[in-house]
C-alpha positions as CSV (number, residue, x, y, z in Angstrom):
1,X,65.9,102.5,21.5
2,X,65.4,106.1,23.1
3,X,64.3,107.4,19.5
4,X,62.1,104.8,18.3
5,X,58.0,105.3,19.0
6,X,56.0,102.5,20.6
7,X,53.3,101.3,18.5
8,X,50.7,100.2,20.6
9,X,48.4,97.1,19.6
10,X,46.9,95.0,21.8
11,X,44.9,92.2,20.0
12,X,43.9,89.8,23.2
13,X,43.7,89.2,26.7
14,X,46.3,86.8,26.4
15,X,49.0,87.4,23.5
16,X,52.7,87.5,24.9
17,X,53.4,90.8,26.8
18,X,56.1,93.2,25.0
19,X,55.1,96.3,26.3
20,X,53.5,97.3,29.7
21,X,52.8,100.8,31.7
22,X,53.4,100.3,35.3
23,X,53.3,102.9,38.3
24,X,55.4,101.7,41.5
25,X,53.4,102.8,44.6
26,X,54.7,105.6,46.5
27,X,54.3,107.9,49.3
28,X,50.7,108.8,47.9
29,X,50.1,105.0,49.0
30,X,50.3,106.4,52.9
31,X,49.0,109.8,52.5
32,X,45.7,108.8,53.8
33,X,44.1,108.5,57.5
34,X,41.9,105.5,58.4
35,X,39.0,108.1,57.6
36,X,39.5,109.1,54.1
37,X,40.5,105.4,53.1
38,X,36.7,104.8,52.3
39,X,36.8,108.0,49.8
40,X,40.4,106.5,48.4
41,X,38.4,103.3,47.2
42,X,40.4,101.6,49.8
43,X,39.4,98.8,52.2
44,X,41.9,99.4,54.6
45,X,44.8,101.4,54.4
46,X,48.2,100.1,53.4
47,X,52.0,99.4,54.9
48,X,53.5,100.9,52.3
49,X,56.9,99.3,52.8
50,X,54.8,95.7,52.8
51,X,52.7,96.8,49.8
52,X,56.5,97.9,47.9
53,X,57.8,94.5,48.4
54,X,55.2,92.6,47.1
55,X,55.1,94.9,44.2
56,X,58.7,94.4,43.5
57,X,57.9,91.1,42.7
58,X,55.3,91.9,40.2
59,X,57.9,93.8,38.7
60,X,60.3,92.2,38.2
61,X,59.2,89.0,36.2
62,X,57.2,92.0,34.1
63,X,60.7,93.7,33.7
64,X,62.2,90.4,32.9
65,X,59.4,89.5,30.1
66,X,58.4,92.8,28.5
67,X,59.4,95.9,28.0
68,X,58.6,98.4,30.9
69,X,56.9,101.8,31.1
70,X,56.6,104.2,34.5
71,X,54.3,106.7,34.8
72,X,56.6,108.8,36.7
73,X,59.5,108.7,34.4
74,X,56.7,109.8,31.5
75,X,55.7,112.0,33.3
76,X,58.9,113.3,34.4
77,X,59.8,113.9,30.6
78,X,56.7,115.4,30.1
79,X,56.9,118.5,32.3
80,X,60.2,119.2,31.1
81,X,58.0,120.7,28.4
82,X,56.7,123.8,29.0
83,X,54.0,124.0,26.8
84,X,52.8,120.7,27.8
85,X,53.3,121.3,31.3
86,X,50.8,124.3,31.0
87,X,48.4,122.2,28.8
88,X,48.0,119.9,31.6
89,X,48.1,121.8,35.0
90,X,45.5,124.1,33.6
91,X,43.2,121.0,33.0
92,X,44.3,119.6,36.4
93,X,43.7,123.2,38.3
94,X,40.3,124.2,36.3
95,X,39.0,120.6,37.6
96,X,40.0,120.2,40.8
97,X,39.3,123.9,42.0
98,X,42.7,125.0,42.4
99,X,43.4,127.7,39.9
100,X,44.7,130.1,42.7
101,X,47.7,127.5,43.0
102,X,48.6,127.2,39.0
103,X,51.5,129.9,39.4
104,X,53.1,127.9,42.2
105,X,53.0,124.9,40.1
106,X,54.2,126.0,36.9
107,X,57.7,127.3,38.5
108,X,58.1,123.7,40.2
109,X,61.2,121.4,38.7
110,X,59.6,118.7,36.6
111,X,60.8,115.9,38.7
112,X,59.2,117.8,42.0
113,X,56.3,118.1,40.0
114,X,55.7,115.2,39.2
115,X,55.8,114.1,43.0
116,X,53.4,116.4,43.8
117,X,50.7,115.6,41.3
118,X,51.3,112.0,42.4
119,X,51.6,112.8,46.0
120,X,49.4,114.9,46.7
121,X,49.8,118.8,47.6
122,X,49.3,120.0,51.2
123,X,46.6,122.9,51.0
124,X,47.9,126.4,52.1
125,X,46.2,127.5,54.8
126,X,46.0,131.4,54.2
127,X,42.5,132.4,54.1
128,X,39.9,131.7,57.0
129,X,38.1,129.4,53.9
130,X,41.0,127.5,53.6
131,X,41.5,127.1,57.5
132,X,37.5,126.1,57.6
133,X,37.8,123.2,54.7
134,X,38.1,119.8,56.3
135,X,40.9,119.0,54.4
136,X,44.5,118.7,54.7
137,X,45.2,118.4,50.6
138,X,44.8,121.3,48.1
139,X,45.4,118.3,45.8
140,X,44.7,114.9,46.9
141,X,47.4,112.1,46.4
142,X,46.4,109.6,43.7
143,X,45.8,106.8,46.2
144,X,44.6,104.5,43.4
145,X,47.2,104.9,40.5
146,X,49.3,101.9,40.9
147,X,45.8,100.1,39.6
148,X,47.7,101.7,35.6
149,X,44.7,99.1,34.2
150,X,41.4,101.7,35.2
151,X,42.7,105.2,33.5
152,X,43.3,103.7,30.1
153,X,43.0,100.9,27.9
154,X,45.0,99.9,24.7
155,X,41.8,98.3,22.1
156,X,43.7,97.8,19.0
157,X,45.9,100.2,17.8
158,X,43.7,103.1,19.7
159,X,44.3,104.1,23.2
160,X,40.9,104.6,25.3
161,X,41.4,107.5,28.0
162,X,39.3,106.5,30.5
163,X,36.2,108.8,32.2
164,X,36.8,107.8,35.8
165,X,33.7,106.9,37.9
166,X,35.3,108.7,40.9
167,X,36.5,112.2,40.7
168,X,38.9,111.7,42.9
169,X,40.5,109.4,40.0
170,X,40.4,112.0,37.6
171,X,43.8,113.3,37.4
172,X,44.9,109.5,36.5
173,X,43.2,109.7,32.8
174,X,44.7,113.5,32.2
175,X,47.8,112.2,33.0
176,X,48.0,109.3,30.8
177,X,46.2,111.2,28.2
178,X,49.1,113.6,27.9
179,X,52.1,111.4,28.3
180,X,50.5,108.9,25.1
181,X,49.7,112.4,23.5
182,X,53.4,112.5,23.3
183,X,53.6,111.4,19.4
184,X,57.4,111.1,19.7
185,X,57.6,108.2,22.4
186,X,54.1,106.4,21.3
187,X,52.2,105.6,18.0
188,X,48.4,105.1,19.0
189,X,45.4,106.8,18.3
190,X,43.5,108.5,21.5
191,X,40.1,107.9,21.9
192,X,39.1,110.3,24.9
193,X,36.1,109.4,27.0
194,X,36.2,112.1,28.9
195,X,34.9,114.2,25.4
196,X,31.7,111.4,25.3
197,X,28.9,113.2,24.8
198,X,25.4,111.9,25.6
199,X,22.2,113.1,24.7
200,X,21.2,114.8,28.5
201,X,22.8,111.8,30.5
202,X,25.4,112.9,33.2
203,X,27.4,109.5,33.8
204,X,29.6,108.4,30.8
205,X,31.9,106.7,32.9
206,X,34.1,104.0,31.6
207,X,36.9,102.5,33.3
208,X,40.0,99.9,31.6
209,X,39.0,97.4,34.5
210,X,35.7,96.7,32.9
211,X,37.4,96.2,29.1
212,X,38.7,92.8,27.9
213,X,39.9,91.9,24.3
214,X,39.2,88.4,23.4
215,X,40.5,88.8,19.9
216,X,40.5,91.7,17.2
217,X,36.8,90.6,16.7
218,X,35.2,89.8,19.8
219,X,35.3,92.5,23.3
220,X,33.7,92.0,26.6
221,X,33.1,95.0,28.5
222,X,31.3,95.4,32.0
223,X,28.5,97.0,33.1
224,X,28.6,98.0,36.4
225,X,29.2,100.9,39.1
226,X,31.9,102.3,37.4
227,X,31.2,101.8,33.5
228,X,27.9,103.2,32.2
229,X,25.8,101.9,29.3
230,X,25.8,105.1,28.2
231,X,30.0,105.2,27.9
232,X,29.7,101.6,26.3
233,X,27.6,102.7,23.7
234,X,30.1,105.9,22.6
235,X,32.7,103.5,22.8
236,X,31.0,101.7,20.3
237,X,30.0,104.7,18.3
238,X,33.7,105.7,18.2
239,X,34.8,102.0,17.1
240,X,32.7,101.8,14.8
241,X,33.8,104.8,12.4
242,X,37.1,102.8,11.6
243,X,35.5,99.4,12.0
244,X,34.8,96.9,8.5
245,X,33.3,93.6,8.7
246,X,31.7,91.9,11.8
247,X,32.5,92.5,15.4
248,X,31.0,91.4,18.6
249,X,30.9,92.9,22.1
250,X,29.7,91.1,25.1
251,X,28.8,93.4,27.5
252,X,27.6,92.0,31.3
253,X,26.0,93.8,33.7
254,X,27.4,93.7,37.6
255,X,26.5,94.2,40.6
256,X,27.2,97.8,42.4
257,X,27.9,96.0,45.4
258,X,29.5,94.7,47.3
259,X,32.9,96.8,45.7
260,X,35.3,93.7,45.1
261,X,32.9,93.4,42.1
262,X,33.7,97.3,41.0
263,X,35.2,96.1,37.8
264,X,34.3,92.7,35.6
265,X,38.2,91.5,35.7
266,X,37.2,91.1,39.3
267,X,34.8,88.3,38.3
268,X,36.1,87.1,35.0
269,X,39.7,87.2,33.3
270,X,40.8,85.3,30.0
271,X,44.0,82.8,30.9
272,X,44.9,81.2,27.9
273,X,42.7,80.9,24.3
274,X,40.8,78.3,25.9
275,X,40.0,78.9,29.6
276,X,39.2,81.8,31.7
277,X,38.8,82.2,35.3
278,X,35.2,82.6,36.6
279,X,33.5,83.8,40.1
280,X,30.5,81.5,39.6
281,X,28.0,82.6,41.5
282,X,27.7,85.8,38.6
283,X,29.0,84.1,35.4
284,X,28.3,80.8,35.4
285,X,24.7,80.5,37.6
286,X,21.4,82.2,37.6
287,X,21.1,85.8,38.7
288,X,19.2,89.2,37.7
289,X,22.5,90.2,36.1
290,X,22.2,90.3,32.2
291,X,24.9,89.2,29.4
292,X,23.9,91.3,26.0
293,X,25.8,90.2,22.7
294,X,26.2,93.0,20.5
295,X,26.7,92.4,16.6
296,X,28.2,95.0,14.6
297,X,28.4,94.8,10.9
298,X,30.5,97.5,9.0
299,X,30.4,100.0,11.8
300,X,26.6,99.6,12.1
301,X,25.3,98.3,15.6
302,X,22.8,95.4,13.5
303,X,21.6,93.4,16.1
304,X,21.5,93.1,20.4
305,X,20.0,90.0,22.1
306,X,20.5,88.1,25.6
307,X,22.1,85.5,26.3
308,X,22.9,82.9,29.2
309,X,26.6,83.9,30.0
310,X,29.6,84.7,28.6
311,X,30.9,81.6,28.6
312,X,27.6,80.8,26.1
313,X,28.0,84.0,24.1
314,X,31.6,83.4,23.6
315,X,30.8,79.7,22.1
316,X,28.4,81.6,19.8
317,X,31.3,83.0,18.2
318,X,32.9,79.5,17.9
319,X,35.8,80.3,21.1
320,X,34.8,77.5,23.3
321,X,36.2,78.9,26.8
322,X,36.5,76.1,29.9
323,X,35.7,77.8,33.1
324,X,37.9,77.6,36.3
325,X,36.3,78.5,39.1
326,X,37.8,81.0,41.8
327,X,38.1,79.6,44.9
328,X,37.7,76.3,44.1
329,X,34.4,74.2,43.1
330,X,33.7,73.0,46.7
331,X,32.8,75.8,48.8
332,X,30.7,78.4,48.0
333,X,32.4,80.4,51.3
334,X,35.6,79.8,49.7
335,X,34.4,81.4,46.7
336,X,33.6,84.4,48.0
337,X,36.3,85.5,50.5
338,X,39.2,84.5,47.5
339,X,37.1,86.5,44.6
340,X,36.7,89.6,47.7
341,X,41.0,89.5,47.8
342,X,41.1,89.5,43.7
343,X,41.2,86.0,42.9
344,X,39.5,85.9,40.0
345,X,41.7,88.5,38.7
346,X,44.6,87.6,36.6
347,X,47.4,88.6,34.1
348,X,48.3,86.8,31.5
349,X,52.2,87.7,30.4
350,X,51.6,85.0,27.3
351,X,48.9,82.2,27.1
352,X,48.5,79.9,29.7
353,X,51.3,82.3,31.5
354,X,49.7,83.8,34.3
355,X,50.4,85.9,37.3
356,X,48.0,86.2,41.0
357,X,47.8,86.8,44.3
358,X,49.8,83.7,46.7
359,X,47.3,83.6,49.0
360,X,43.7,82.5,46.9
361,X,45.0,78.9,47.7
362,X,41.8,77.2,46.9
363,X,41.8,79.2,43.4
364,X,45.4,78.0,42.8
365,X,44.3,74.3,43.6
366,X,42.1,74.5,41.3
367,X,44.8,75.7,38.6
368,X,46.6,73.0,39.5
369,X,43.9,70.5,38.9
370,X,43.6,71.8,35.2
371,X,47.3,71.5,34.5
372,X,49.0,75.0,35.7
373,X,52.2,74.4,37.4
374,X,52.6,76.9,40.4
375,X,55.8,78.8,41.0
376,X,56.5,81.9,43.2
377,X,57.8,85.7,41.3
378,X,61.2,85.3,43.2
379,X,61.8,82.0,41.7
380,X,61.4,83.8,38.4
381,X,63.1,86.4,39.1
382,X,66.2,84.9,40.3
383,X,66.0,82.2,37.0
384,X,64.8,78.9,39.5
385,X,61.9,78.8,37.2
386,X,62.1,79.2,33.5
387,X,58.2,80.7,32.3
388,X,59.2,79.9,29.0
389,X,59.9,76.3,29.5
390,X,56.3,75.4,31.1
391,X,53.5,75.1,29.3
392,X,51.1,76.6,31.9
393,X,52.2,78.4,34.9
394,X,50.4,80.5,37.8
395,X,53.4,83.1,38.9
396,X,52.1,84.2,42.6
397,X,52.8,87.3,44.1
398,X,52.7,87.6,47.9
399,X,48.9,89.5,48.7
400,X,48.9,90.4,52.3
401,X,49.0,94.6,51.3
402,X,48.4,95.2,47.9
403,X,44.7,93.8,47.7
404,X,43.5,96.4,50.2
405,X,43.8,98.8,47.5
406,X,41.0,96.5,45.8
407,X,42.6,94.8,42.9
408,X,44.8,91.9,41.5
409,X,47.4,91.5,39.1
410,X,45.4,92.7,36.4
411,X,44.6,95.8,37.8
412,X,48.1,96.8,38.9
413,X,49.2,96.1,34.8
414,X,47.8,98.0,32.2
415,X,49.1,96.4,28.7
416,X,50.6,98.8,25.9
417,X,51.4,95.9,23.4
418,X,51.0,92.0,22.7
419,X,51.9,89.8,20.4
């Protein structure tokens, strides 16, 4: 296997998982005080030994159904080159205002490397500037990078490097950018958003959270906090040079707050070719928030109109989705506090095959009630539930820790291939 490339393609929301990049939280998890947690994008901050076990179980029925990538084992490999390793610490240094500590870092073991750019790098405190600066990290730890799903997305047979909205994030998308650069290990083509270019407009910020493939046709992408109109429309732009016949993208508009709606997997993921999970109050009932269907014809944008929802725009195109609601249909209180802990956010590791958070109960009842049989990771893990055998299945991962980082099983997944 160690020779052959991964050809990335990723055709749906929902096509069986073969290939998946993963990054197990680490010590960059607990490098944070109850005071930078807000500028981590955390809501709280995290026991990491907690937030590990839960994540082992997320792992391990992905281990035991695909084929899994780590970003630190890319990584790794990566920095064993030198000419990559200079590529990408000068990228990292220019950025983040750190040239003076490039020397340090290019003499530093791949492997230690690696920690540290993950980590985080305590700041030197040699100058009376440095001693002044509020701030403990030369480099900060990438709090957020066990969310793989934000810095890239796989549309196709192209790899989107993703412009994060927060430049505390940015370090995420040059990473992944150079380890799928890496022509021997993967077969894709990179489309880079951080190159966008707009005519005078600052924020082209797109993030792999906001992305969803319904089929090689159709895309829905979100508008929101962290993915600009702008960014959708060089997306587009870039699509369209390689695109023939007619496409569709659904783009919806979100709120900017509150932040458990940061991304649109937050309030709307695909579970199967006919049903999709739904926060209701923004999909399915009347709000300010638009949904804009976008026709493309031959790599031409030819036509852009409203309409009601995506559930609506997706029957234009003759994929007739059945909402099921997060939280349940009952309470509108329930609704809200299960889509605030991700629990309209799911995974799908084949169709009808999908894995959440234990403890949206009402959301799972609801599953249940349209024919998904629940069963817990471990049981998969240790073979007391056969996936394969089932013909729809909820696979829950315990939630008490990993949702204060501000995403679901989705998020933590970012797919490399489907079938």
């Amino acid at each position: 296997m160690d020779n052959q490339k991964t050809v990335l393609n990723v055709q749906s929301e929902i096509g069986k998982l073969e290939a998946v990049l993963l990054h197990y939280p680490g010590a960059e998890v607990e490098n944070m005080t109850p005071k930078n947690a807000q500028r981590a994008l955390y809501s709280d901050i995290l026991n990491l030994s907690i937030a590990q076990k839960e994540y082992e179980q997320l792992y391990g029925v992905l281990n035991k159904h695909s084929e899994v990538f780590e970003i630190r084992n890319l990584l790794t490999d990566l920095l064993k080159d030198n000419t990559q390793k200079e590529l990408l610490l000068r990228k990292i240094c220019l950025t983040e205002n750190v040239m003076s500590y490039f020397d340090y870092l290019m003499q530093l073991p791949a492997k230690e490397l690696t920690r540290v750019l993950i980590e985080g790098l305590p700041a030197k405190i040699n100058s009376l500037t440095e001693f002044l600066k509020d701030d403990f990290y030369a480099l900060l730890p990438l709090y957020n990078f066990y969310f793989t799903r934000d810095a890239c997305v796989t549309i196709g047979s192209n790899l989107l490097v993703c412009n994060m909205a927060n430049k505390v994030r940015a370090r995420e998308s040059f990473i992944v950018e150079a380890i799928f650069s890496n022509q021997q290990k993967f077969d894709t083509t990179i489309i880079d958003a951080n190159n966008f270019v707009g005519d005078g407009v600052a924020t082209m910020n797109i993030e792999g959270g906001d992305v969803l493939i319904v089929n090689k046709d159709v895309m829905i992408i979100g508008n929101g906090s962290r993915t600009s109109s702008h960014a959708i429309d060089a997306l587009i732009a870039s699509l369209c040079k390689t695109i023939s016949g007619r496409k569709h993208i659904i783009v919806q508009q979100l709120p900017h707050s509150p932040e458990s709606f940061i991304h649109l997997d937050m309030v709307f993921t695909l579970l199967d070719t006919n049903s999709a999970m739904v926060y209701k109050p923004l999909i399915l009932e009347n709000n300010p928030f638009k949904t804009v269907l976008i026709q493309i014809d031959n790599g031409k944008v030819t036509k852009i109109s409203t309409v009601t929802n995506i559930p609506t725009a997706l029957k234009k195109l003759g994929i007739d989705i059945n909402p099921i609601v997060c939280g349940g249909n009952a309470d509108e209180w329930d609704q809200e506090r299960e889509q605030w802990h991700s629990g309209a956010n799911f995974l799908s590791i084949a169709p009808g095959k999908v894995m959440s958070y234990a403890r949206n109960v009402h959301t799972l009842e609801e599953l249940n009630k349209n024919g998904f049989e629940i069963a817990s990771a471990w049981d998969v893990v240790n073979d007391k539930f056969d996936v394969n055998s089932a013909s729809r299945c909820v696979i829950t991962i315990d939630g008490s820790e990993l949702p204060r980082g501000g995403g679901g099983a989705r998020c933590m997944t970012m797919p490399l291939r489907r079938s």
